[in-house]
C-alpha positions in Angstrom: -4.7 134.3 105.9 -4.8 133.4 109.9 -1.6 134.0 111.5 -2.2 133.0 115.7 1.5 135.0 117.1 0.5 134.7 120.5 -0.6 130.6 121.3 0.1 130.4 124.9 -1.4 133.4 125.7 -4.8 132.7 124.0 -4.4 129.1 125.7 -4.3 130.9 129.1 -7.1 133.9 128.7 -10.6 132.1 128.6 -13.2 134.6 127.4 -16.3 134.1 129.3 -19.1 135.9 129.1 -18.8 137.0 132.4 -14.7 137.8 132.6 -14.4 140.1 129.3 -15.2 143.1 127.3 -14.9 144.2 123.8 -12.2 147.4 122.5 -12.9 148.0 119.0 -11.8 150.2 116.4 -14.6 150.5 113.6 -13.7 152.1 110.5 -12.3 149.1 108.6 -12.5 146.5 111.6 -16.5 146.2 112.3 -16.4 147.2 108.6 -15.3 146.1 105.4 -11.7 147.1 104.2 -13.1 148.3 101.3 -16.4 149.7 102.7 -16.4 154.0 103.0 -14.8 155.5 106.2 -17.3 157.3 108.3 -15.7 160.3 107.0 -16.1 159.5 103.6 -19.5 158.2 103.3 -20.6 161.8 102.9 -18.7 162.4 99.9 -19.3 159.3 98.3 -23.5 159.4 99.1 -23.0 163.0 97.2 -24.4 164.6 99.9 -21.7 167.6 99.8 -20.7 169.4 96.9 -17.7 169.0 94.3 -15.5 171.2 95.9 -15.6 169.4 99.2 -15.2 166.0 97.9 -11.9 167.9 95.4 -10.5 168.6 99.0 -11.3 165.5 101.0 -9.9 163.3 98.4 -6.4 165.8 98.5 -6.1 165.7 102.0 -6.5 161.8 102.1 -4.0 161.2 99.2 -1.5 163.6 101.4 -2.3 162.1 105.0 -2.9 158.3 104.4 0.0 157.5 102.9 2.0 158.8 106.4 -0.7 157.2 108.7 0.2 153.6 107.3 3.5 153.7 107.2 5.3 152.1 109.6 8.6 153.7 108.9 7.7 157.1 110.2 8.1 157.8 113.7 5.2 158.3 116.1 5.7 161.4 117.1 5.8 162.8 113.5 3.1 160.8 112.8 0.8 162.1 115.5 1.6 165.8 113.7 0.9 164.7 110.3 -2.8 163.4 112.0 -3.7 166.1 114.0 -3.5 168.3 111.0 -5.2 166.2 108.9 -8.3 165.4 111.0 -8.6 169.4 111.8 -7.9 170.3 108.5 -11.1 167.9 107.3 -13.1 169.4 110.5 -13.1 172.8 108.7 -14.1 171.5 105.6 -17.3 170.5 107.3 -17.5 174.2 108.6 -16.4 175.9 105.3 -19.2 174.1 102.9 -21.7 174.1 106.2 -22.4 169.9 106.9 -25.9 169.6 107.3 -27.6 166.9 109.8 -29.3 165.3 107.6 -26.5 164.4 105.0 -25.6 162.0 107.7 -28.9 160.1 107.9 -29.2 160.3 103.8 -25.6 159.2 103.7 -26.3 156.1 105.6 -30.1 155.2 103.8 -27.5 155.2 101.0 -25.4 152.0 101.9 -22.0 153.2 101.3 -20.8 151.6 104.9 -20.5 147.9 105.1 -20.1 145.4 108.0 -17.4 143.0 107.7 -18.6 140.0 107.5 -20.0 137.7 110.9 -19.7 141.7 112.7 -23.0 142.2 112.7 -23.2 138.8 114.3 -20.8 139.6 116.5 -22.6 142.3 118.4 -25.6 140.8 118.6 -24.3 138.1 120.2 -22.4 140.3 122.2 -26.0 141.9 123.5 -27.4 137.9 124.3 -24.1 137.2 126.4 -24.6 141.1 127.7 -20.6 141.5 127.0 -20.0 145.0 127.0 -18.9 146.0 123.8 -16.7 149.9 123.6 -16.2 151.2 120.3 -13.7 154.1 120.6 -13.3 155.4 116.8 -11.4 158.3 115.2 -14.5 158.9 112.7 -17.5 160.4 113.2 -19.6 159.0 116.4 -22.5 160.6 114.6 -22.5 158.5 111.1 -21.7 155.2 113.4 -24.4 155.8 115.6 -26.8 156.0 112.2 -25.1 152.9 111.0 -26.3 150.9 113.8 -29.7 152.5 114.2 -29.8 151.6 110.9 -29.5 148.2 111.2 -30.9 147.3 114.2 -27.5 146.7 116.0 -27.2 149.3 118.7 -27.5 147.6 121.2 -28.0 148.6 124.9 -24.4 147.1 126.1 -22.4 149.1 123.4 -21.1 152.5 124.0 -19.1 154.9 121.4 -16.5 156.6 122.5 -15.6 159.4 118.8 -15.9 162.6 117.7 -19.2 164.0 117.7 -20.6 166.9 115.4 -23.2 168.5 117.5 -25.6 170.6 115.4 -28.2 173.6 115.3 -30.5 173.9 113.3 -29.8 170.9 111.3 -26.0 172.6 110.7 -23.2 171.9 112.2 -22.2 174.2 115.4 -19.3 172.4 116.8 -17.1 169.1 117.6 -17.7 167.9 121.1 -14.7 167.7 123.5 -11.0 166.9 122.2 -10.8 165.7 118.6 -9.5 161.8 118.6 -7.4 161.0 115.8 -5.7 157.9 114.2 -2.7 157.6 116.8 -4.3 159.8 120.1 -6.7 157.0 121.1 -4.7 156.8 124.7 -6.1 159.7 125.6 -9.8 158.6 125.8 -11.3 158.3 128.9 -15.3 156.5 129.6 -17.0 157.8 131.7 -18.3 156.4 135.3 -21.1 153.9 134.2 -19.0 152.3 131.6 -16.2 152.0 134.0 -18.7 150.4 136.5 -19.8 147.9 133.8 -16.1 146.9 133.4 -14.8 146.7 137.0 -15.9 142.7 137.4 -14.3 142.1 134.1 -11.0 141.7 134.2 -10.3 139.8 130.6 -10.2 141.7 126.6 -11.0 141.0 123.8 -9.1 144.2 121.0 -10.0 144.6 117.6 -8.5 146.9 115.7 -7.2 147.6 111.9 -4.3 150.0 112.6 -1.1 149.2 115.6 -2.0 152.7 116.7 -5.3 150.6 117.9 -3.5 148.8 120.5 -3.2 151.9 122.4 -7.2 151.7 123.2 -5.6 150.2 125.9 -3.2 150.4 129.0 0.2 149.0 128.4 -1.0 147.6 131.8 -4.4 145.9 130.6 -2.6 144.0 127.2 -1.5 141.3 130.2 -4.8 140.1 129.9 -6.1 141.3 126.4 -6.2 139.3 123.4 -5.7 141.5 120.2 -6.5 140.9 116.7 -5.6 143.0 114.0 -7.1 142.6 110.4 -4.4 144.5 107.9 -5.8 144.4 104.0 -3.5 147.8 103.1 0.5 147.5 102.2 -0.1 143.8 103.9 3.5 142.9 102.4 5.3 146.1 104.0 3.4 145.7 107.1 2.3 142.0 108.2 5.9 141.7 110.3 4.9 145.0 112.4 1.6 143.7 112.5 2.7 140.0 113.9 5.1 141.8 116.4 2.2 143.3 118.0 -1.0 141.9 117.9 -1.7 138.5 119.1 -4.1 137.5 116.5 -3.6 138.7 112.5 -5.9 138.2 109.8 -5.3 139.2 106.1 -7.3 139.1 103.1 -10.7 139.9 104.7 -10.5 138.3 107.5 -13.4 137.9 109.1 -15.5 137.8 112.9 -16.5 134.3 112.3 -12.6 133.6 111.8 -12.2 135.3 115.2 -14.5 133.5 116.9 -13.8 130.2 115.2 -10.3 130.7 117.0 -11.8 131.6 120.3 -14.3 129.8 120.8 -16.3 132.8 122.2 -19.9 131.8 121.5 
């Protein structure tokens, strides 16, 4: 289902090639709803042992339910995330994450592109339309993704939480963890703002509302967003069609997107 909230403001923001950029989420946006997270891809390509995958699945059953509802306030929110994404951080260094679980992880398919997203961004490389991806998963596992399907491109930059490594095991996570609802706090760095500066227009895509705040209160003046909700739709379409200019149900797709913007 297609529900358009916003008409006179996609009426007045023409994306052009040349006027806008791309802010998307990826973890259930440039990916299936029902495709793995890039956290649990690892545990599902049994590349980590039983006890891991006993934990992972404990702290999920505990943490998603809060992240996803919309009746719980923000602030108590950002707690209940900020626990869970640390907490699942030192599982990695309690049962020693290895570098190449990542790669064997992804050779094993468990992450799928929604459909018309792989498309997308390579039509977003033709029109050179910069394309961020700023993620609360693992930067490493989407990097792999793309590598691993010939989709990451030279106009696309991820902005997510990195595992750096030594000696094919994990050492550390680079800089400040981001998080489901902390996404406001990410900053790019000079070159990406350079590519921007000309482009005044966005296009958002995200999965969660905590998504919208990949952007400035400022910028969503002349940001188009689309959210694609497939969890608790019922409970949360009316938070959803508050919020987001564009909302698309059922497996909504990029083509839909694009059939509505005429982007390309």
């Amino acid at each position: 289902m297609i529900y358009i909230n916003n008409q006179d403001k996609i009426n007045r923001i023409k994306l052009d090639s040349n006027n806008f950029y791309v802010v998307a989420d990826f973890d259930k946006t440039l990916t299936e709803g029902t495709s793995n997270s890039t956290w649990g891809v690892l545990a599902n390509a049994n590349q980590v042992g039983t006890e891991y995958k006993e934990k992972r699945i404990a702290l999920y059953n505990k943490y998603r339910p809060i992240e996803i509802d919309q009746t719980i306030s923000e602030e108590e929110k950002s707690i209940a995330m900020t626990e869970w994404w640390q907490a699942h951080i030192n599982l990695f260094y309690e049962y020693g994450l290895k570098q190449e679980a990542i790669k064997n992880a992804i050779a094993d398919g468990n992450l799928k592109y929604r459909q018309g997203a792989k498309e997308f961004l390579k039509k977003m490389c033709e029109l050179n339309v910069p394309v961020i991806i700023i993620s609360a998963g693992i930067g490493n596992v989407i990097e792999e993704f793309l590598n691993n399907e010939n989709n990451y491109f030279s106009n696309i930059k991820i902005v997510s939480n990195f595992i750096e490594f030594e000696n094919g095991m994990i050492k550390s996570i680079k800089g400040e963890t981001i998080h489901a609802l902390n996404k406001n706090i990410v900053s790019l760095d000079q070159e990406s703002k350079n590519a921007l500066s000309n482009r005044k227009n966005i296009l958002l895509l995200g999965d969660g509302l905590a998504d919208l705040k990949m952007i400035s209160e400022e910028e969503k003046e002349n940001a188009i967003t689309v959210g694609f909700l497939e969890e608790k739709i019922e409970e949360n379409l009316r938070y959803f069609n508050k919020e987001f200019d564009i909302v698309l149900t059922n497996k909504g797709t990029l083509d839909d997107v694009n059939n509505i913007l005429k982007i390309y």
